[in-house]
C-alpha positions in Angstrom: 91.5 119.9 116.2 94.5 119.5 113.8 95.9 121.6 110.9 94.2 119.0 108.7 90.9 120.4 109.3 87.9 118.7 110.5 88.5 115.4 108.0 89.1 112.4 110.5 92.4 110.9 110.4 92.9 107.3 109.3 95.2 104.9 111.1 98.3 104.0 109.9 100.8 101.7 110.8 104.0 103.1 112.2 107.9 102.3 112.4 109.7 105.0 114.7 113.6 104.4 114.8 115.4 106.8 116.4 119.1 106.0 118.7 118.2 108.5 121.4 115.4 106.8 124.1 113.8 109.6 125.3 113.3 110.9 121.9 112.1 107.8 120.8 109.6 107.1 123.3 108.2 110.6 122.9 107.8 110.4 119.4 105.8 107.0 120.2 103.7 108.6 123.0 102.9 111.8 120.6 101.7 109.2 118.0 100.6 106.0 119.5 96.8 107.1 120.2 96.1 107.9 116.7 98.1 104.9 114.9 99.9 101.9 115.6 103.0 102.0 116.6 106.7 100.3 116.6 109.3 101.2 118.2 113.2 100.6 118.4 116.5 102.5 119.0 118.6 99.6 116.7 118.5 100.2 112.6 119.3 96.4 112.0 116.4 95.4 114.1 113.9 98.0 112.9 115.2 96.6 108.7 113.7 93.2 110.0 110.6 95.2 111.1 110.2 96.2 107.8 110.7 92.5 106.2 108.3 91.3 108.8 105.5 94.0 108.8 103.8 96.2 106.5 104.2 99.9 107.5 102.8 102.8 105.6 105.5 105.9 107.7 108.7 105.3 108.5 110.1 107.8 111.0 113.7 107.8 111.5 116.5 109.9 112.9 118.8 111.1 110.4 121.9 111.3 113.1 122.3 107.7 114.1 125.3 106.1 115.6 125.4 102.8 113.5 123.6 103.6 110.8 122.4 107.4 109.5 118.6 107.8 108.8 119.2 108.2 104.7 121.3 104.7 104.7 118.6 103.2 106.9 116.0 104.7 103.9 117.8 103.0 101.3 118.0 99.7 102.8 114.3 99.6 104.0 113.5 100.8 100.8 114.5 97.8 99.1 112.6 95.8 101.3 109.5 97.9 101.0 109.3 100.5 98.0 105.9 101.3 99.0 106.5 102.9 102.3 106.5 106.1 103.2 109.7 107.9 104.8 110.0 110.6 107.0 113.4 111.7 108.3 113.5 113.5 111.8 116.4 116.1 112.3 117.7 119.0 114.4 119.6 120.1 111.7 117.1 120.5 108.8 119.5 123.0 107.7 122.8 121.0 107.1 120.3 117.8 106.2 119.4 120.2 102.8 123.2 120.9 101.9 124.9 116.9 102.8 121.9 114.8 101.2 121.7 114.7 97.4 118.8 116.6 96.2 117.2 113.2 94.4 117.2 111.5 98.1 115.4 115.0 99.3 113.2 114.3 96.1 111.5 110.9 98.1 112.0 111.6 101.9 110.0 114.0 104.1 111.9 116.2 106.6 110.6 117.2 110.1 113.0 119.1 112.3 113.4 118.3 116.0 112.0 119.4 117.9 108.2 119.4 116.6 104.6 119.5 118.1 101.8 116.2 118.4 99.9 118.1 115.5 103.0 118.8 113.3 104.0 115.0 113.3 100.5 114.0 113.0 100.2 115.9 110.2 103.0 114.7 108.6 101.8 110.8 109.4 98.8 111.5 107.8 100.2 112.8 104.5 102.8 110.1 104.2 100.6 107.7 105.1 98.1 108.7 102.1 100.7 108.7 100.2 101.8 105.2 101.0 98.0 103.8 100.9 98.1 105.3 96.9 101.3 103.5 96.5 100.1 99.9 97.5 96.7 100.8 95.9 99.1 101.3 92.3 100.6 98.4 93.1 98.1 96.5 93.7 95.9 97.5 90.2 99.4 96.8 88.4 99.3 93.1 89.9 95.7 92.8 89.2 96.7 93.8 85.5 99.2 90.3 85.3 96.3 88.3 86.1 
């Protein structure tokens, strides 16, 4: 069983971008029996991912040739503010000293390389956190009406 206890985990819908293709088809193998995943190795085509599908976690590679993880965040970010992001890194160290504390503030870190329970974990906590944001979003709608 996971860290998480003996709670069941829900299923979340999952967007996992990452340049590298081994890495990224791990990633998707580690998680794809306990949510739904996408997959892609391009940060353009994974932004109109996020304009055509509703994620909840976000997974993406902070080192990316085209486009680094935390520009990738801000972009999606105006497409979706309710999703969850979770930046994957080898280099959790120098990712704490070149991004701005206030973009630490709203992304999760997980360093490379990392375990099926440690990213599950993490899934399941953004993901939650997520579900609240759309839930908040949601009452706030039903408060126009």
């Amino acid at each position: 069983m996971s860290g998480s206890g003996t709670r069941a985990r829900t299923r979340f819908s999952v967007l996992v971008v990452d340049d590298d293709d081994a890495v990224l088809e791990t990633t998707a193998a580690l998680i794809e029996g306990s949510h739904d995943v996408v997959s892609t190795t391009e940060p353009t085509v994974a932004l109109d991912k996020v304009r055509a599908m509703n994620f909840h976690v976000v997974l993406v590679d902070w080192m990316m040739p085209d486009m680094n993880g935390m520009e990738f965040f801000r972009r999606a970010r105006r497409i979706d503010p309710e999703v969850a992001f979770l930046i994957m890194t080898g280099r959790v160290n120098d990712f704490a000293g070149e991004v701005a504390r206030e973009d630490r503030k709203i992304v999760g870190v997980i360093g490379k390389p990392f375990t099926a329970e440690q990213i599950l974990d993490r899934i399941e906590q953004f993901g939650r956190l997520a579900m609240m944001k759309k839930q908040v979003r949601a009452l706030k709608a039903g408060d126009k009406k």
